[in-house]
C-alpha positions in Angstrom: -9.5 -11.6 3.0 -6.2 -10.5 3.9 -5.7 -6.8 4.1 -2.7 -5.2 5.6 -0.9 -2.4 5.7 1.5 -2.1 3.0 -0.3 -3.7 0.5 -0.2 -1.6 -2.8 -1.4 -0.5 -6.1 -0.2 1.3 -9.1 -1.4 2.2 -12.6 0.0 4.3 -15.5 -1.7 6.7 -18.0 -0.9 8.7 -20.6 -2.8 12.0 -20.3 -5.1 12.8 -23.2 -7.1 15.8 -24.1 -10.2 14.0 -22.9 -8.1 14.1 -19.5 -7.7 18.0 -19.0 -9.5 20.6 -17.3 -11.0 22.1 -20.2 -12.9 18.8 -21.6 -14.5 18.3 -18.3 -15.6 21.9 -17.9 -13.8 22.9 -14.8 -11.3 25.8 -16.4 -10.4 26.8 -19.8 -6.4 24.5 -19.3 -5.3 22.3 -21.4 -3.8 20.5 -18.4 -4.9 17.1 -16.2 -8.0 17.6 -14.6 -8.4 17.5 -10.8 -11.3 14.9 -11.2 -9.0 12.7 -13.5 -6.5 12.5 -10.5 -8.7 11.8 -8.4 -10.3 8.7 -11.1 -6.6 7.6 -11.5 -5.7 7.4 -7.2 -8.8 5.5 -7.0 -8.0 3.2 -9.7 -4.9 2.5 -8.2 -6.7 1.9 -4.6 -8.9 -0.6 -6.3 -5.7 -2.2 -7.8 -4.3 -2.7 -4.4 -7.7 -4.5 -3.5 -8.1 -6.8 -6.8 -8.7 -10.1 -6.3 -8.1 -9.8 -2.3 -12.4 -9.4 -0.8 -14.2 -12.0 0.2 -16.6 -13.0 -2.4 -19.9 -10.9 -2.5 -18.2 -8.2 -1.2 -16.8 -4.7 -2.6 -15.2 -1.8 -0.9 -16.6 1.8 -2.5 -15.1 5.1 -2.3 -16.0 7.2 1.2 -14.0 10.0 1.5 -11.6 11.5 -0.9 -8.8 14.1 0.3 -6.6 15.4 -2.3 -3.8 17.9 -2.9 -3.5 18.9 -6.2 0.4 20.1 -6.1 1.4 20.5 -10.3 0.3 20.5 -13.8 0.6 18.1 -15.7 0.3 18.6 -20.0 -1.3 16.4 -22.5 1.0 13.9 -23.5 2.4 13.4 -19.8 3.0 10.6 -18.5 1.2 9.7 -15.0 1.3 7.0 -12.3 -0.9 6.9 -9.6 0.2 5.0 -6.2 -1.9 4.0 -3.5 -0.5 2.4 -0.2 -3.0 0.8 2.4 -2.1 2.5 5.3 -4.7 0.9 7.9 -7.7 -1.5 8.3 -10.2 0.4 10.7 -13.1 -2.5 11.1 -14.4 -2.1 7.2 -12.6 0.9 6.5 -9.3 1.0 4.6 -7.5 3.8 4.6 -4.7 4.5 1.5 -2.3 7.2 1.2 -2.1 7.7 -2.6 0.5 10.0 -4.7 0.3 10.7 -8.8 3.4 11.6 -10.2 4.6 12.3 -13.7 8.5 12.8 -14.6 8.9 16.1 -13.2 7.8 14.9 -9.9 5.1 14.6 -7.4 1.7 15.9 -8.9 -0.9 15.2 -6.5 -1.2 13.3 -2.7 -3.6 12.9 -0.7 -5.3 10.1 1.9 -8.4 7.9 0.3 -10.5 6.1 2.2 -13.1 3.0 0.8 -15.4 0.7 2.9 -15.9 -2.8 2.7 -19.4 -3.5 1.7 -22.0 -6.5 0.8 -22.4 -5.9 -2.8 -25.9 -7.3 -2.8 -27.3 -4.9 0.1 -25.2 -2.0 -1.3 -26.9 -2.9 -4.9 -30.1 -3.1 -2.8 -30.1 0.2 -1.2 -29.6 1.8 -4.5 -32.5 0.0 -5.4 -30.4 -2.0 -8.4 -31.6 -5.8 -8.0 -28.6 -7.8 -7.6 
């Protein structure tokens, strides 16, 4: 496993109506949902980490802060950036931006942990 600062991940989206505030029940906007953002930051955190655990293991979502700056309309187009910032033991901690082409959208600091995918299966009680 070799995690260091730096290391990054991006993805694109297009925003759909399935995307905005309104379809997931948070406000009556036809915009890009605060829960979206945060689905498309973590996507790009997990980019970033790809291919780059040690087998049998995972790293999961712990805590989530997010600013959510701009809307952004259906149609939009959005890319979400995450930078690993530092390696505390297990945790990782990203900064993460989404953007669209008017500018800077939403930023905030994500962190995941590194976990044994069987035991974390396990204490869900999900057989591995």
């Amino acid at each position: 496993m070799d995690l260091q600062p730096g290391l990054a991940g991006t993805i694109e989206h297009v925003v759909g109506e399935r995307d905005t505030s309104a379809a997931a029940g948070t406000s009556d906007v036809h915009m890009l949902a605060t829960p979206n953002i945060i689905l498309l930051a973590e996507q790009a955190t997990w980019a970033a980490l790809c291919g780059r655990l040690d087998e049998g293991t995972s790293a999961v979502e712990h805590r989530v802060e997010i600013s959510h700056l701009a809307p952004t309309p259906v149609g939009a187009k959005v890319k979400a950036e995450a930078v690993l910032e530092a390696v505390e033991g297990r945790r990782l901690i990203f900064r993460v931006s989404v953007s669209d082409e008017r500018g800077l959208v939403a930023a905030g600091r994500f962190t995941r942990v590194i976990v044994s995918t069987s035991r974390f299966l396990e204490r869900a009680g999900i057989a591995d």
